[in-house]
N, C-alpha and C positions, 0 to 999 in steps of 0.2 A: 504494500500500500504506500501511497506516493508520500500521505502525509507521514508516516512510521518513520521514512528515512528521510523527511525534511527535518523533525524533529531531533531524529535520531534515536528514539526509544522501541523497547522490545514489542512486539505482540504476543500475549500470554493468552494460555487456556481455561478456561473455568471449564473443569470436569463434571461437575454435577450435571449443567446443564450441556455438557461437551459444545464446545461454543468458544471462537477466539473473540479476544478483546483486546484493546489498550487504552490508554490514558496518557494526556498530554495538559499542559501547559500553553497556550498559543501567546504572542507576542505583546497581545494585550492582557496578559494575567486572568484568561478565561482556563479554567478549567474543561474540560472535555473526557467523556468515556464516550467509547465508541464498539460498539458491538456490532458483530459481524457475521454470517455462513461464508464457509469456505469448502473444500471437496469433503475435508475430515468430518466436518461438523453434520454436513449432509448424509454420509455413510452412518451414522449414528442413529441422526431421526428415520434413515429409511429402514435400517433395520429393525426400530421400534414396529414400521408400518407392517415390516414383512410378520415379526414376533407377535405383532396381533392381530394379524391379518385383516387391516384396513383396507378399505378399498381405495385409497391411493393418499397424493400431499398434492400439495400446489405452490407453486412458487409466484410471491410477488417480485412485481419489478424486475422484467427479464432484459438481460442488455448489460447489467451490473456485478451480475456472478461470475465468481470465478470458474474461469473456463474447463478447467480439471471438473468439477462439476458435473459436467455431462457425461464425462466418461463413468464416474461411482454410479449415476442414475442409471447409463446402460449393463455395467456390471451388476446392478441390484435386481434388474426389471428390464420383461421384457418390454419396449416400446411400443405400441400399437400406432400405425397412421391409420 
């Protein structure tokens, strides 16, 4: 993420909700947390879906995910057009 290494700080994982995050400082003394899906986070909720046998998830805001992304969706599930 672009803003990570303007800053220059880590992106960490909260396990519980398996889910990266960080926190920054911006140049006006604003605090910021910033949560995020990435391929790993997504592997996690879809296996939920598979482990209870949901009939599926949806993703908002398509255009913004990371691109690894699509490949965990096709390794979890079959695609249907």
């Amino acid at each position: 993420m672009e803003v990570t290494r303007w800053y220059g700080i880590p992106i960490n994982w909260e396990t519980r909700a398996q889910v990266p995050y960080f926190r920054y400082i911006d140049e006006n003394s604003s605090r910021h947390e910033v949560w995020f899906e990435n391929a790993s986070s997504w592997a996690g909720k879809l296996d939920l879906v598979a482990k209870y046998n949901l009939k599926g998830a949806s993703i908002w805001r398509l255009g913004m995910e990371d691109p690894d992304s699509w490949r965990v969706i096709g390794d979890k599930f079959t695609i249907e057009k």
